[in-house]
mmCIF file of the N, C-alpha and C atoms, coordinates in Angstrom:
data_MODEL
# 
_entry.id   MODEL 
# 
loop_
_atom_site.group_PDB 
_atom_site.id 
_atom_site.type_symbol 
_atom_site.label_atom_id 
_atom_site.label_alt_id 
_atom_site.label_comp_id 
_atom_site.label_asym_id 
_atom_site.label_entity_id 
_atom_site.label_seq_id 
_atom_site.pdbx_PDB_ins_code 
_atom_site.Cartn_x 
_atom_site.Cartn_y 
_atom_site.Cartn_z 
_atom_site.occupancy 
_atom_site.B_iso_or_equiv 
_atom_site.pdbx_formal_charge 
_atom_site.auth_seq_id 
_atom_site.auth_comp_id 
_atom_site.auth_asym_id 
_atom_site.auth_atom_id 
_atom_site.pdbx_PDB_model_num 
ATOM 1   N N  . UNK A 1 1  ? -7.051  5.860   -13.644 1.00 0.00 ? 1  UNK A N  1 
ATOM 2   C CA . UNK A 1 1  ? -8.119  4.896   -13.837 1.00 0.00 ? 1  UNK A CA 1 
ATOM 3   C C  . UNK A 1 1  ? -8.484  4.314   -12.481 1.00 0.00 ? 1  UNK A C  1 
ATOM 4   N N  . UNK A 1 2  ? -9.250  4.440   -12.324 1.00 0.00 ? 2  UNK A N  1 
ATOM 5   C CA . UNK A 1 2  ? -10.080 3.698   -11.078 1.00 0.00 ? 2  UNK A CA 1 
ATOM 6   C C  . UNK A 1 2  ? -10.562 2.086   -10.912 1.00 0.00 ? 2  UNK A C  1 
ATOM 7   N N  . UNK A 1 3  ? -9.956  1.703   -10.673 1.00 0.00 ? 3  UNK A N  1 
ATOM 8   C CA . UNK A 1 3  ? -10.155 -0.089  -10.840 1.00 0.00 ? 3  UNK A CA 1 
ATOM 9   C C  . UNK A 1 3  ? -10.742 -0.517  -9.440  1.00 0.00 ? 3  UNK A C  1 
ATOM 10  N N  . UNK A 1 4  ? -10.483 -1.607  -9.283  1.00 0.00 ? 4  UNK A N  1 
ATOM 11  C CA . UNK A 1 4  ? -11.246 -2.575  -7.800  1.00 0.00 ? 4  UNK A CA 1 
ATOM 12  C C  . UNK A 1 4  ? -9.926  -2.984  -7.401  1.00 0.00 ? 4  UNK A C  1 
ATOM 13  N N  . UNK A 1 5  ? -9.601  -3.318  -6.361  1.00 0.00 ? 5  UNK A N  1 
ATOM 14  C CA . UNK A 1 5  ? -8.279  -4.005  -6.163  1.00 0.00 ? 5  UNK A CA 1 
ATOM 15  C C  . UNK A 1 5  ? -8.180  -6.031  -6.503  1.00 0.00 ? 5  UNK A C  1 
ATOM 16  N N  . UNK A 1 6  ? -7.570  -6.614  -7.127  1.00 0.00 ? 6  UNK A N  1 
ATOM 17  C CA . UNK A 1 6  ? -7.242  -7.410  -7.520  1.00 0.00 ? 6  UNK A CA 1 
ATOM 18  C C  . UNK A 1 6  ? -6.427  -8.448  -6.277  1.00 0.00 ? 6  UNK A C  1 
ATOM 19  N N  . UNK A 1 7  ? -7.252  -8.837  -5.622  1.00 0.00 ? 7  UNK A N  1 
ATOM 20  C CA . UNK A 1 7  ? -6.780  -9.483  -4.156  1.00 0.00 ? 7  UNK A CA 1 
ATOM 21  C C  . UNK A 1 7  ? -5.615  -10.638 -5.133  1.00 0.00 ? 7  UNK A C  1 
ATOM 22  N N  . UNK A 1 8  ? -5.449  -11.011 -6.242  1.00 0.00 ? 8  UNK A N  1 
ATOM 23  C CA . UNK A 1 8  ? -5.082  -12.481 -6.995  1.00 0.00 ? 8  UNK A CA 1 
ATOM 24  C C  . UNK A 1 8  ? -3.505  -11.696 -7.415  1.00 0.00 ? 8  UNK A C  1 
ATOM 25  N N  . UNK A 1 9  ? -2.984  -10.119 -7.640  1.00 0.00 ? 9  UNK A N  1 
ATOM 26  C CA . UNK A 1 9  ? -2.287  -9.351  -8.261  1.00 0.00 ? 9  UNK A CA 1 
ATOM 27  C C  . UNK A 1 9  ? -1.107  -9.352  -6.767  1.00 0.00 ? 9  UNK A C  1 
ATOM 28  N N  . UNK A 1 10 ? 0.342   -10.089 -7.608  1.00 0.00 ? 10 UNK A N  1 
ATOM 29  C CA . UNK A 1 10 ? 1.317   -9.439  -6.366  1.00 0.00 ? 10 UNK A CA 1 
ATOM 30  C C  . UNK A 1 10 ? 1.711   -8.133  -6.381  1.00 0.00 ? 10 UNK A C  1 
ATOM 31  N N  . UNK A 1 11 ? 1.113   -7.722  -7.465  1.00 0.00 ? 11 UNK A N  1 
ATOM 32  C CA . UNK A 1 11 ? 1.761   -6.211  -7.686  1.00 0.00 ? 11 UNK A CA 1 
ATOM 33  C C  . UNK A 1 11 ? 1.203   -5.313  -6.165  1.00 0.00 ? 11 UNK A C  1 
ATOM 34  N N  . UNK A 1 12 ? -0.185  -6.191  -6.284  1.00 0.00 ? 12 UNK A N  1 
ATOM 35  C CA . UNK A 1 12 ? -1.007  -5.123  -5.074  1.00 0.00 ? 12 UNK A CA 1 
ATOM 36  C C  . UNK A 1 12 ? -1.390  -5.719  -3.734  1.00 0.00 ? 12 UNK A C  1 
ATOM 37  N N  . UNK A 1 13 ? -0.336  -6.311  -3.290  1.00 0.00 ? 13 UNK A N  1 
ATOM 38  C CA . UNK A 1 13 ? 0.464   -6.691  -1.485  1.00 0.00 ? 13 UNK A CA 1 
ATOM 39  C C  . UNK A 1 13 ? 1.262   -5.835  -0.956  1.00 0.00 ? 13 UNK A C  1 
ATOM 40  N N  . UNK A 1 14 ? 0.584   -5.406  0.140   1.00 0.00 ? 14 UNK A N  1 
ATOM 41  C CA . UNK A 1 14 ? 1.414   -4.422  1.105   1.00 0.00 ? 14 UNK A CA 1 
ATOM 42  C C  . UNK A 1 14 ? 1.632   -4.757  2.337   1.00 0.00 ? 14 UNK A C  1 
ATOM 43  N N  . UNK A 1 15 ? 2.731   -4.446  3.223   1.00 0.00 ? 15 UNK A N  1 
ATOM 44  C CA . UNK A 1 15 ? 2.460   -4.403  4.234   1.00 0.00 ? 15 UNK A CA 1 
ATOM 45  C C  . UNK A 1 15 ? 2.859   -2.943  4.865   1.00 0.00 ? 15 UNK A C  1 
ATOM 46  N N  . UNK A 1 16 ? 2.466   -3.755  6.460   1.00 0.00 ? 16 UNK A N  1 
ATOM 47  C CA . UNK A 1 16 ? 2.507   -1.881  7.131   1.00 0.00 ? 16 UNK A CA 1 
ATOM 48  C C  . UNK A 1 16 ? 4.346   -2.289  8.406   1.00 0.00 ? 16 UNK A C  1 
ATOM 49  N N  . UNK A 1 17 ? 5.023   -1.319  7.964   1.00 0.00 ? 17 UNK A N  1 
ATOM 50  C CA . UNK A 1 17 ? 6.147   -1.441  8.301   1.00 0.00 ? 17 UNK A CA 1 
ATOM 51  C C  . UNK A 1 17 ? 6.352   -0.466  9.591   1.00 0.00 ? 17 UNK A C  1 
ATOM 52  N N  . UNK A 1 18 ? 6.811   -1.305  10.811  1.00 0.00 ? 18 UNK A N  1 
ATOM 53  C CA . UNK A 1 18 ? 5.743   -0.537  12.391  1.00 0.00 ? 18 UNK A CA 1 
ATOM 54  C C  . UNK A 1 18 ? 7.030   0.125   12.925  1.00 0.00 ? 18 UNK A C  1 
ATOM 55  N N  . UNK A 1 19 ? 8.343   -0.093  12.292  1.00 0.00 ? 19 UNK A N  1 
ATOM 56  C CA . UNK A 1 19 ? 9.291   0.676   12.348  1.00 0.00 ? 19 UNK A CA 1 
ATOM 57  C C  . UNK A 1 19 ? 9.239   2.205   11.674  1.00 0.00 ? 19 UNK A C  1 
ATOM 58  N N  . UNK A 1 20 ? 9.309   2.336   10.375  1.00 0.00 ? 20 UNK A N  1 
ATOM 59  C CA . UNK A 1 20 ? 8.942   3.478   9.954   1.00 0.00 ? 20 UNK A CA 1 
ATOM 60  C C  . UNK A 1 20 ? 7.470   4.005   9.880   1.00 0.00 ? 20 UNK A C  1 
ATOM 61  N N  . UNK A 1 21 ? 6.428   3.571   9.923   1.00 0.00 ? 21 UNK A N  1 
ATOM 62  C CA . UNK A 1 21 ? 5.074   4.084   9.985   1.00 0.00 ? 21 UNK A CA 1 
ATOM 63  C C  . UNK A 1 21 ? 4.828   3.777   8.675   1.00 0.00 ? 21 UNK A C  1 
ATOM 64  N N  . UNK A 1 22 ? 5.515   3.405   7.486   1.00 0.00 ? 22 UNK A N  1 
ATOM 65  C CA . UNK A 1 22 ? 5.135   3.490   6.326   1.00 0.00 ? 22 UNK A CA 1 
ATOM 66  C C  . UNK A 1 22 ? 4.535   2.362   5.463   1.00 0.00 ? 22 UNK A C  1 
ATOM 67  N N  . UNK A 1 23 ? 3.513   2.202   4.717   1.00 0.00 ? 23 UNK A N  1 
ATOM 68  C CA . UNK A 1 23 ? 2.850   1.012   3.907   1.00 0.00 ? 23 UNK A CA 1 
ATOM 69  C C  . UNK A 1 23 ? 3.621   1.074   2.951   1.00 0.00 ? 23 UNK A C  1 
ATOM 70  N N  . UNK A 1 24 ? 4.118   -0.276  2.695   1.00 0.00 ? 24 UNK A N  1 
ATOM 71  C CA . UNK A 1 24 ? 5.411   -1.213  1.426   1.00 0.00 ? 24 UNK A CA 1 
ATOM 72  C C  . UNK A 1 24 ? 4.764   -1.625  0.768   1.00 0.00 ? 24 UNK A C  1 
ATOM 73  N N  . UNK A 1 25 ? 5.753   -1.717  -0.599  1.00 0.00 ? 25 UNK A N  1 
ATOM 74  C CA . UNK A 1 25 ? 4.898   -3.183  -1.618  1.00 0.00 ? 25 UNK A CA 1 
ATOM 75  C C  . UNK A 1 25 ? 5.776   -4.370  -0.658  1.00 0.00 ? 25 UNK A C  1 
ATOM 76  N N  . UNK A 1 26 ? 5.207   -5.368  -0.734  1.00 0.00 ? 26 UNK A N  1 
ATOM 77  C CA . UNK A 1 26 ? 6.060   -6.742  -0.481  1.00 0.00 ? 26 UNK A CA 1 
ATOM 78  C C  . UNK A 1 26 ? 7.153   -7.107  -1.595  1.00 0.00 ? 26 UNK A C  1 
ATOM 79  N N  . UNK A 1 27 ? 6.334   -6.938  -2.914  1.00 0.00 ? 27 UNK A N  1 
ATOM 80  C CA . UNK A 1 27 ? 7.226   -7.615  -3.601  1.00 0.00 ? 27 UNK A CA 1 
ATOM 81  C C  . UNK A 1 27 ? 8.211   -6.853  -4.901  1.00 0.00 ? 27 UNK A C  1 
ATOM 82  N N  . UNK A 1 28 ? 7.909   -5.531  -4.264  1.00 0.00 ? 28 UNK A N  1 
ATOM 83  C CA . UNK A 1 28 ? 8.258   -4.540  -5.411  1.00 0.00 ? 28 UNK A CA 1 
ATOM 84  C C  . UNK A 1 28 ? 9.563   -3.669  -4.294  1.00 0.00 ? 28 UNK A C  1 
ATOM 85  N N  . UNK A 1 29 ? 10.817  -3.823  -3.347  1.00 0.00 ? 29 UNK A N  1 
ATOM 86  C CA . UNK A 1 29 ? 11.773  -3.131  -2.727  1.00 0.00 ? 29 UNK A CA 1 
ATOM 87  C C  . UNK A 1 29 ? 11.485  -1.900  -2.967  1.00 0.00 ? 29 UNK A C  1 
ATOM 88  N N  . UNK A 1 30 ? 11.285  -0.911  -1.762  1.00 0.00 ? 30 UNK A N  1 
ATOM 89  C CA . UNK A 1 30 ? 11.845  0.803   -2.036  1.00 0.00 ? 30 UNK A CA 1 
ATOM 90  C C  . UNK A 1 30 ? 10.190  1.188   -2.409  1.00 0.00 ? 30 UNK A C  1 
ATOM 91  N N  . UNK A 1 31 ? 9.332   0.607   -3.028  1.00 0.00 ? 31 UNK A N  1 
ATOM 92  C CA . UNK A 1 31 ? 7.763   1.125   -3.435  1.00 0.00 ? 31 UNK A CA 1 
ATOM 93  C C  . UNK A 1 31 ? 6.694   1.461   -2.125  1.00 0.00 ? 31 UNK A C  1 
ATOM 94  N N  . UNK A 1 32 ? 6.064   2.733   -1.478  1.00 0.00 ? 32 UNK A N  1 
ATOM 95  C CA . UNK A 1 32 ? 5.748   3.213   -0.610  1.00 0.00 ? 32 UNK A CA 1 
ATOM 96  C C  . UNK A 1 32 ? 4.817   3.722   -1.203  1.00 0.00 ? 32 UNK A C  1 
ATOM 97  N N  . UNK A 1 33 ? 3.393   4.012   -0.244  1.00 0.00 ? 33 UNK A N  1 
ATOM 98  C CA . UNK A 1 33 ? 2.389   4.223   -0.737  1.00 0.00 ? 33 UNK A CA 1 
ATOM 99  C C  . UNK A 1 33 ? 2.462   5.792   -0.255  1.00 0.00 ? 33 UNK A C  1 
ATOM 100 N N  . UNK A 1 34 ? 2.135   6.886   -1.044  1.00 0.00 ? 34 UNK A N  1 
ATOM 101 C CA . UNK A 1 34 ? 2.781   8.266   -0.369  1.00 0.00 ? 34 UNK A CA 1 
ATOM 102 C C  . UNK A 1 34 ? 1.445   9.062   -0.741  1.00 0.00 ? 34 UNK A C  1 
ATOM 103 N N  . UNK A 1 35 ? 0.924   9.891   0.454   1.00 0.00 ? 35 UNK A N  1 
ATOM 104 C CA . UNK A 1 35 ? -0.341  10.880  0.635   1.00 0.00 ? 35 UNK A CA 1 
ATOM 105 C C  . UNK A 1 35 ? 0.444   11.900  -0.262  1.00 0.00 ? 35 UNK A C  1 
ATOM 106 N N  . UNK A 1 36 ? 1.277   12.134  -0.334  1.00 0.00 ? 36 UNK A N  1 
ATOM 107 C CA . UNK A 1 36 ? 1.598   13.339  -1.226  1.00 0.00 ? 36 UNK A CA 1 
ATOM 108 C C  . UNK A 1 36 ? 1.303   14.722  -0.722  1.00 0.00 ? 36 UNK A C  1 
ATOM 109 N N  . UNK A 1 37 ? 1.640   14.721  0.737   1.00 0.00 ? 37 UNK A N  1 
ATOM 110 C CA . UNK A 1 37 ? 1.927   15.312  1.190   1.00 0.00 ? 37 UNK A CA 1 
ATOM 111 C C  . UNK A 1 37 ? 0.507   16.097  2.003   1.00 0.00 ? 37 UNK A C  1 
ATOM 112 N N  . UNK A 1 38 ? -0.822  15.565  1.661   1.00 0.00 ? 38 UNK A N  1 
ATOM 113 C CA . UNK A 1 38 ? -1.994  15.598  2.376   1.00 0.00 ? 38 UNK A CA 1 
ATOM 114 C C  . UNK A 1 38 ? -2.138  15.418  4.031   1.00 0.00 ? 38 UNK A C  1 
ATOM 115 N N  . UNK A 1 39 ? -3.210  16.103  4.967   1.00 0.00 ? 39 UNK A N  1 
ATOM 116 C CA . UNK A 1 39 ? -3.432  15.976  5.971   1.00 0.00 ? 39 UNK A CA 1 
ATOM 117 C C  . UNK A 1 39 ? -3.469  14.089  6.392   1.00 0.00 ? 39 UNK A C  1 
ATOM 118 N N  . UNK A 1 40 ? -3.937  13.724  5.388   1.00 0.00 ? 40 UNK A N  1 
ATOM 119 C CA . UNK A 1 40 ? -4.554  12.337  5.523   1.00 0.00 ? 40 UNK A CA 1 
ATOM 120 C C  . UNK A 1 40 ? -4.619  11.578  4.356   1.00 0.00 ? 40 UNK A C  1 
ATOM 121 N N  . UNK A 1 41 ? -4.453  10.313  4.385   1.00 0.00 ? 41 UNK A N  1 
ATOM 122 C CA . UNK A 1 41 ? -4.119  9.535   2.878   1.00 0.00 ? 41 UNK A CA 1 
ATOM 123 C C  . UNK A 1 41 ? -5.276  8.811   2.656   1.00 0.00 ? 41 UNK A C  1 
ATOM 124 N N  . UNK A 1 42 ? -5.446  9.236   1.248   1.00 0.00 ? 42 UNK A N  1 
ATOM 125 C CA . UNK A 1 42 ? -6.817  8.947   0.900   1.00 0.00 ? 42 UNK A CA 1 
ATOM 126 C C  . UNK A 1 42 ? -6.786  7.145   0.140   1.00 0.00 ? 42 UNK A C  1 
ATOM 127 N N  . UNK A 1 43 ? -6.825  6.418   0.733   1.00 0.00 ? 43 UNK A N  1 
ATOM 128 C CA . UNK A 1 43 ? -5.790  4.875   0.249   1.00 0.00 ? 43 UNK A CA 1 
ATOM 129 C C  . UNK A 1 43 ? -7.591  3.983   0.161   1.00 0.00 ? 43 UNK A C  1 
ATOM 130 N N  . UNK A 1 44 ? -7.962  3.226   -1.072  1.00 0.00 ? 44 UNK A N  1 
ATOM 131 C CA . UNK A 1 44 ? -9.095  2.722   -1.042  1.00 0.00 ? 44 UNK A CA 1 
ATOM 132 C C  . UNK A 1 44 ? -8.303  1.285   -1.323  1.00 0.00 ? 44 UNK A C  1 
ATOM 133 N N  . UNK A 1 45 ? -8.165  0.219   -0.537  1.00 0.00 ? 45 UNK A N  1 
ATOM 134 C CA . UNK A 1 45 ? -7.724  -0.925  -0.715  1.00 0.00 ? 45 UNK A CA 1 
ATOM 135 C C  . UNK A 1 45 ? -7.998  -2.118  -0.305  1.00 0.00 ? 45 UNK A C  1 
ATOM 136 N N  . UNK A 1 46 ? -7.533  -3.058  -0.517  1.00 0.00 ? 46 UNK A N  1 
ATOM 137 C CA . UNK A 1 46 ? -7.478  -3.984  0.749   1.00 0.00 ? 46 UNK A CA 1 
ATOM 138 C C  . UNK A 1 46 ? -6.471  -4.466  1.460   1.00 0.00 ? 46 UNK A C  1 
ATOM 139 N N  . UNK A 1 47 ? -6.080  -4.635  2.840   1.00 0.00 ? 47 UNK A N  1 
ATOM 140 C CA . UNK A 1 47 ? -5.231  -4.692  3.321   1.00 0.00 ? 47 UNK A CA 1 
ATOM 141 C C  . UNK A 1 47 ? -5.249  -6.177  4.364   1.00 0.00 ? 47 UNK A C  1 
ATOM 142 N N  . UNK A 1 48 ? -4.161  -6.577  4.243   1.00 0.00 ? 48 UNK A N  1 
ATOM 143 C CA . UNK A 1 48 ? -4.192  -8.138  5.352   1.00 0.00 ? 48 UNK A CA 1 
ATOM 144 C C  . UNK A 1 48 ? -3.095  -7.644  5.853   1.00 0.00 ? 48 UNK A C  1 
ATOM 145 N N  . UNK A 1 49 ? -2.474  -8.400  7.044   1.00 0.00 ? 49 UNK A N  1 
ATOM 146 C CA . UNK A 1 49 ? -1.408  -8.221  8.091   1.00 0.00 ? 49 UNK A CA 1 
ATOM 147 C C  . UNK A 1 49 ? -0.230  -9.317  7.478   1.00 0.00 ? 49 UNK A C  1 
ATOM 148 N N  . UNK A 1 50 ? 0.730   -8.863  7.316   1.00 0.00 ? 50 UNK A N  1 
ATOM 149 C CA . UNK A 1 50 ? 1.665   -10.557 6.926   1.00 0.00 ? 50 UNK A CA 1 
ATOM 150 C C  . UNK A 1 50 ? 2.577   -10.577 7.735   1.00 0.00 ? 50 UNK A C  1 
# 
């Protein structure tokens, strides 16, 4: 399903972790946003710095 992102939802807070290269949930441990194995990750979101 294709939704809008929900800026108000903690489910959907990330940050970008500059040790491993990898985008986290904040509030969800171990949850990584993964290209699945693509040239390039196709990620439509919104993103802030924390």
């Amino acid at each position: 399903v294709d939704m809008p992102c929900n800026q108000n939802s903690v489910n959907q807070v990330f940050k970008d972790n500059i040790k491993t290269g990898e985008i986290e949930s904040v509030n969800k441990p171990g949850m990584r946003i993964d290209d699945g194995g693509a040239v390039s990750a196709a990620i439509n979101t919104t993103m802030s710095r924390l």
